[in-house]
C-alpha positions as CSV (number, residue, x, y, z in Angstrom):
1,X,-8.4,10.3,-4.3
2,X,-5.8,11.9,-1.9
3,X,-5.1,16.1,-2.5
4,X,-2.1,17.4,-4.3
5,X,-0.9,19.1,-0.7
6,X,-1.3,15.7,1.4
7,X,-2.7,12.1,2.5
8,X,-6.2,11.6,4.5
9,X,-5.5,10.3,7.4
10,X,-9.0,8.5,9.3
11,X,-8.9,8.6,12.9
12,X,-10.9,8.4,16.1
13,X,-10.4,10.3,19.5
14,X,-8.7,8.0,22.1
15,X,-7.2,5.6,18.9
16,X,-3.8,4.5,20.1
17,X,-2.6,3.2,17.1
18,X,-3.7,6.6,15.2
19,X,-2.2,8.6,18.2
20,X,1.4,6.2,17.3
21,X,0.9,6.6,13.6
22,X,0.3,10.7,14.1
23,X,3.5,10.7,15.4
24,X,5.2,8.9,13.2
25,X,4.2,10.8,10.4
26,X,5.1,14.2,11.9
27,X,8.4,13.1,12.5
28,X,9.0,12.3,9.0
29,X,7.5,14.9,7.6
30,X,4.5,13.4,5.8
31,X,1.7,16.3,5.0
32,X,-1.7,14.5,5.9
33,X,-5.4,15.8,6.9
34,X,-7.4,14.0,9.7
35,X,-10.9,13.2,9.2
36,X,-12.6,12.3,12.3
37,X,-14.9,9.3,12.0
38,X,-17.0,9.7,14.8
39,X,-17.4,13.2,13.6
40,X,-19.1,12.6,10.4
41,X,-20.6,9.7,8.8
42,X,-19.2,9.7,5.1
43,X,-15.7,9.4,6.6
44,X,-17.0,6.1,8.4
45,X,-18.7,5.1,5.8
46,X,-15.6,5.7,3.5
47,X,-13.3,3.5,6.0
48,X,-15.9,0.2,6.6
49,X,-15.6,0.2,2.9
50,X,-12.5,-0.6,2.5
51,X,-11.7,-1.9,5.9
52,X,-14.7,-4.9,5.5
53,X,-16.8,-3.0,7.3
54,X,-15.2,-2.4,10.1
55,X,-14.3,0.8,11.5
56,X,-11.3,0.2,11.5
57,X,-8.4,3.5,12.2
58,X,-6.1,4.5,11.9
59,X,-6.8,4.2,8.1
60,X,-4.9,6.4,5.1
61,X,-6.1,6.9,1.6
62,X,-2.9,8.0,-0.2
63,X,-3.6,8.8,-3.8
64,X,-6.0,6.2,-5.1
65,X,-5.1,3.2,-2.1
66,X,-6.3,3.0,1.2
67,X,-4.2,1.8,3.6
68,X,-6.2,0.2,6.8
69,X,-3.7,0.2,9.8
70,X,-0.4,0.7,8.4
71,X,2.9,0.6,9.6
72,X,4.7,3.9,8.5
73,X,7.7,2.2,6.1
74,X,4.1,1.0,4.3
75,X,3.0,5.0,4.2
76,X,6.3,5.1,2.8
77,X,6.2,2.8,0.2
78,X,2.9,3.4,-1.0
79,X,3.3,7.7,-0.9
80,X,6.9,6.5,-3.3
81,X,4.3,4.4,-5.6
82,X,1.7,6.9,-5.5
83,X,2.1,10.5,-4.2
84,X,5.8,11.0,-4.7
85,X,5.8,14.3,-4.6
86,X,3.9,14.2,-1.6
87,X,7.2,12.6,0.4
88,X,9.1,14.7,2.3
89,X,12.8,15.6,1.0
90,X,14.7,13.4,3.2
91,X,12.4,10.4,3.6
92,X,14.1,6.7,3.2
93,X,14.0,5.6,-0.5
């Protein structure tokens, strides 16, 4: 389950998409801790299980849902569903 103070956020050096999603989520505000997968094995472990085994970043857990992938209005909707006082002040409603 994701802190009170902010969403995991699985990544891996060199990742594209979680280098495009990193910014997305700094521009909106979004408070978020990155776990490097290739730096230890229960955050790999954590994302082939919900990603069907695949390692597959960038991948979120926000509150109890994982999120494999996501496009940030999904971050969005899913921090409003279950971390809403998690979103930032002026995020889209």
């Amino acid at each position: 389950m994701t802190s009170a103070e902010h969403i995991d956020f699985y990544w891996r050096p060199g990742c594209p998409f979680c280098m495009f999603l990193e910014r997305k989520l700094d521009r909106t505000g979004v408070p978020y801790r990155k776990l490097n997968i290739w730096e230890d094995e229960q955050h790999a472990a954590f994302v082939r299980s919900v990603a069907d085994g695949n390692e597959t970043v960038p991948t979120l857990l926000i509150g109890a849902r994982a999120l494999v992938n996501p496009r940030i209005d999904d971050v969005l909707a899913t921090m409003r569903a279950e971390t809403p006082e998690l979103l930032p002040a002026d995020s889209p409603s």
